[in-house]
C-alpha positions as CSV (number, residue, x, y, z in Angstrom):
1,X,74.1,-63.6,-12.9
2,X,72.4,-66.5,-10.9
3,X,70.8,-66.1,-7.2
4,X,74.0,-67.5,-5.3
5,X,76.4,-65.3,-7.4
6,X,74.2,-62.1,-6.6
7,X,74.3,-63.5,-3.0
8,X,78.0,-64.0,-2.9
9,X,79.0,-60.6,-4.4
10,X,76.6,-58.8,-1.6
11,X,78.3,-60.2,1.5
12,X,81.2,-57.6,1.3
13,X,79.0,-54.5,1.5
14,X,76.5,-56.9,4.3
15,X,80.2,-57.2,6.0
16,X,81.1,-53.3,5.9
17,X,77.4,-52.7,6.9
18,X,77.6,-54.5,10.4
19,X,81.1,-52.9,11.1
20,X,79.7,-49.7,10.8
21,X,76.8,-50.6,13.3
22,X,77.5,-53.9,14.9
23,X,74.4,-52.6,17.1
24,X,72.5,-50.8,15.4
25,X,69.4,-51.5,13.2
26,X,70.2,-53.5,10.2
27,X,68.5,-54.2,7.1
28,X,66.9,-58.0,6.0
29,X,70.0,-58.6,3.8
30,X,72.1,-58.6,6.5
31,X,69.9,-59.8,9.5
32,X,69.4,-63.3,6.9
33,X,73.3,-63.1,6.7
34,X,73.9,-62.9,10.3
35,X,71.0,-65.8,11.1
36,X,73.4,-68.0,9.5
37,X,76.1,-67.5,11.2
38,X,74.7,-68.1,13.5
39,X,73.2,-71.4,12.8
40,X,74.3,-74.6,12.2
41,X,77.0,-76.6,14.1
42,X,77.9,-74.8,17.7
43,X,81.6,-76.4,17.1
44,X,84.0,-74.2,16.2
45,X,82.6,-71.0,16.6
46,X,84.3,-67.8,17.6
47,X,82.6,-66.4,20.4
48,X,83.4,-63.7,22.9
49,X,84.0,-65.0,26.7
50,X,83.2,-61.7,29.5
51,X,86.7,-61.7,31.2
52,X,86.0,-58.1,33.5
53,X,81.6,-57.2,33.4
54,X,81.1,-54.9,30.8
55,X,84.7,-53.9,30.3
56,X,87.0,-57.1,28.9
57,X,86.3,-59.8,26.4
58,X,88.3,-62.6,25.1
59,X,88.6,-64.4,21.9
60,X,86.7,-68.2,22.2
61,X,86.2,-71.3,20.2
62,X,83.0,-73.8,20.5
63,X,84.0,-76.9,21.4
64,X,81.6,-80.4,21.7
65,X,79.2,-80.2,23.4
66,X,79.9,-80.4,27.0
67,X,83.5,-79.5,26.2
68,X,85.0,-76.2,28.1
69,X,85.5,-72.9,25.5
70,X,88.5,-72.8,23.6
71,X,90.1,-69.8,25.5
72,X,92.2,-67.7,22.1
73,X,95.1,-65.3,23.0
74,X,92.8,-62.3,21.7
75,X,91.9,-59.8,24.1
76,X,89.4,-57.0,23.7
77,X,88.2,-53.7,25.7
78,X,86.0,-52.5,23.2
79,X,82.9,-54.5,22.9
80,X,82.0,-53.5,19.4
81,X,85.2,-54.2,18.4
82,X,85.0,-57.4,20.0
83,X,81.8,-58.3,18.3
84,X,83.4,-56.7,14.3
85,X,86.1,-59.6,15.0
86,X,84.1,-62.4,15.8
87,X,82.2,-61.3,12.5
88,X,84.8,-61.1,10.8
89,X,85.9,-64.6,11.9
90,X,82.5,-66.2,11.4
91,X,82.2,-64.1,8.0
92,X,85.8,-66.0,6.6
93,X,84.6,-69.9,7.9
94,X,81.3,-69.3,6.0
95,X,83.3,-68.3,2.4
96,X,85.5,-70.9,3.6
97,X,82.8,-73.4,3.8
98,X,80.8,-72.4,0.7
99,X,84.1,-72.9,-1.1
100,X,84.2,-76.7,0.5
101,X,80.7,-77.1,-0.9
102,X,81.7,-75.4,-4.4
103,X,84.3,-78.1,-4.8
């Protein structure tokens, strides 16, 4: 099995490790997952957008720079769960990209 194939078949359990804690300490595996999806292009990222302090987020997209947030239709009054979703989101554009790259 080659380095990006071990890689690849880790992000599932890195994935279900940050649901479980998406505050909480996390190990290197994951911190190196989460540092890039973080990185790269700010365009088109899912982000969450404070609608009511410290009790309502909403769904966002990156735009160009300079450009207002994309305001989604997503609501959420559960930070952690708002913060699972925007993983999740990020998590599917980065398979999604690697299979771009893999083509």
């Amino acid at each position: 099995m080659t380095e990006k194939t071990q890689a690849g078949s880790a992000l599932p359990a890195l994935m279900q490790e940050f649901c479980e804690a998406p505050f909480g300490e996390h190990g290197h595996a994951l911190r190196r997952l989460m540092l890039g999806l973080r990185s790269g292009p700010a365009c088109g990222k899912f982000v969450l957008v404070e609608v009511e302090p410290f009790r309502r987020w909403r769904l966002g997209r990156l735009r160009d720079r300079g450009q207002p947030v994309e305001l989604l239709d997503t609501y959420f009054d559960d930070l952690e769960e708002a913060e699972r979703s925007v993983f999740r989101l990020r998590y599917v554009d980065l398979q999604e990209s690697r299979r771009e790259v893999g083509t």
